[in-house]
C-alpha positions, -999 to 999 in steps of 0.1 A, spaced: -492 -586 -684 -485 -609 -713 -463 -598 -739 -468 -618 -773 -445 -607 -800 -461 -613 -839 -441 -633 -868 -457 -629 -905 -452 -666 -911 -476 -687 -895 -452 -711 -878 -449 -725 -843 -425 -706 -827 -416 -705 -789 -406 -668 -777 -386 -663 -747 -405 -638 -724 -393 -610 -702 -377 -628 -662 -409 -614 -647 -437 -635 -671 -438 -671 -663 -457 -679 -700 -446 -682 -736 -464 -669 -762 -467 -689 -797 -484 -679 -833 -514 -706 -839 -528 -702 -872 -547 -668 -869 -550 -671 -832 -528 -657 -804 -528 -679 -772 -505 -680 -741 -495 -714 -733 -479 -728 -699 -448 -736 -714 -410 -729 -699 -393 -704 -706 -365 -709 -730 -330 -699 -712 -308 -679 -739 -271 -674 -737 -261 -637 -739 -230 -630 -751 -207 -606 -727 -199 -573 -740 -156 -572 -752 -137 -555 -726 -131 -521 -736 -93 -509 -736 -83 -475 -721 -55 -453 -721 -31 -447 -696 -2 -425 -692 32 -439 -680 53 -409 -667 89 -416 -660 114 -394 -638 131 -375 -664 100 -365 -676 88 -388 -701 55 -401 -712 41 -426 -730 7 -434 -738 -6 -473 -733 -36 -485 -749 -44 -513 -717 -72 -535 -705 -84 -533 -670 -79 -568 -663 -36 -562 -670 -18 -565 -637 8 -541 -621 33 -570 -624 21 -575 -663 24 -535 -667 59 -535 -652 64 -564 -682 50 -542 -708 73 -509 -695 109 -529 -697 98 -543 -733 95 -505 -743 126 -497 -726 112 -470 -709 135 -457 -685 167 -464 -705 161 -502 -695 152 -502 -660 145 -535 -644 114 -546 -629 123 -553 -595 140 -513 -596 108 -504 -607 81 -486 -582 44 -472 -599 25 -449 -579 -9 -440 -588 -32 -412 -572 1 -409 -539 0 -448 -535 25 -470 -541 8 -500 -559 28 -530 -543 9 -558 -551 17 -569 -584 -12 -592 -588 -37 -566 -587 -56 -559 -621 -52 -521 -630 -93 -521 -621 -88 -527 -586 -62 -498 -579 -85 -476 -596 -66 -475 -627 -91 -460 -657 -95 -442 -685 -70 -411 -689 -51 -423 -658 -13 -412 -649 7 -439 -635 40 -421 -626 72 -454 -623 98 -443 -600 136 -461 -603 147 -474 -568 185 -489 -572 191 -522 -556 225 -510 -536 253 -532 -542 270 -549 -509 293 -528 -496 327 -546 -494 351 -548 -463 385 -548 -464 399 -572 -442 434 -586 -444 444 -627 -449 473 -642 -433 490 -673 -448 518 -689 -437 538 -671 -466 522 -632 -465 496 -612 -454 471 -595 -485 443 -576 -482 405 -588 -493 376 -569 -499 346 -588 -493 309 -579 -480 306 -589 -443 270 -607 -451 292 -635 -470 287 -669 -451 327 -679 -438 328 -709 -453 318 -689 -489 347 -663 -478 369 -691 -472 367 -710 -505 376 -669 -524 400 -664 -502 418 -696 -512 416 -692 -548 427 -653 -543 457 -665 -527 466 -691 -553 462 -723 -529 454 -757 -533 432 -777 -513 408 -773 -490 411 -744 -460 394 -727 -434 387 -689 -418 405 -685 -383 398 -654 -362 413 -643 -326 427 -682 -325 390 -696 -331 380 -714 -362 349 -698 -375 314 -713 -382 316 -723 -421 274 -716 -419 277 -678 -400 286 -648 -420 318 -634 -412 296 -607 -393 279 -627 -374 314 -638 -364 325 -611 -355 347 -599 -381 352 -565 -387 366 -536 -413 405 -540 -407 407 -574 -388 432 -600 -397 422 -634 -402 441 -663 -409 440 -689 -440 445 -724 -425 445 -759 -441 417 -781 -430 430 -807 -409 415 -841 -418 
């Protein structure tokens, strides 16, 4: 069926008709007709995303109400979290925000997609990056031998160049171990260098 809606002014006017009705309707003078004409596309405007509230719990207990759109992302969340210095200034990559047990790790996800909705808890967990934990190892120059306290994970030729400017020298010198010069490009782990060893300071011969 045919629906044909009615305008007091006798004008002709082209009405868009429901997706199943392949006719328009128009007002002809005093007469009602249904025409084969097209039917008119109209652009529909979207409805505005609707914010939503979210609790932020911290470790020590702490909450704070955000008013958020489902389309913010973890990473854009953890943003929004450090600018309200929430967690006395934790820094993103320390932070960790669990929802419903999970852990959401991908920080590209919209808060929609992890489930994420109105009246939500999202509890943020502080995970300290550990410094590296320093050696001490000893240096031996022609002169003396002083300790240096260095992480193992440092490339040699990086230990070499602090090493150098710890013991006050000029120039350019290089990391020898058990009478072996070591590999500038390996760490002094990977050379074998342990807690306690001596290794010896040595000018670089041209």
């Amino acid at each position: 069926m045919t629906i044909c809606m009615v305008y007091p002014t006798p004008t002709t006017v082209t009405y868009v008709t429901t997706r199943d009705q392949p006719k328009a309707c128009k007002y002809v003078t005093s007469t009602y007709r249904c025409l084969e004409a097209p039917v008119v596309a109209t652009t529909i405007p979207k409805c505005q995303e609707e914010p939503i509230f979210v609790t932020i719990a911290t470790m020590d207990g702490h909450e704070e109400v955000l008013c958020l759109k489902t389309s913010v992302t973890i990473q854009d969340l953890k943003e929004h979290i450090k600018l309200l210095k929430m967690g006395h200034g934790v820094q993103v990559a320390d932070m960790r925000l669990h929802h419903a047990g999970l852990q959401l790790n991908d920080g590209s996800a919209t808060l929609a997609k992890c489930g994420i909705a109105a009246g939500s808890k999202v509890e943020m967990v502080v995970t300290k990056r550990q410094k590296p934990r320093k050696a001490r190892v000893f240096l031996r120059t022609t002169s003396e031998t002083k300790p240096f306290d260095v992480d193992l994970s440092t490339l040699v030729a990086e230990a070499a160049k602090t090493a150098t400017e710890q013991c006050g020298l000029d120039g350019t010198y290089v990391l020898t171990f058990r009478g072996r010069v070591l590999d500038g490009s390996k760490s002094l782990k990977d050379a074998g260098v342990e807690m306690g060893n001596v290794m010896k300071l040595m000018p670089e011969e041209g």
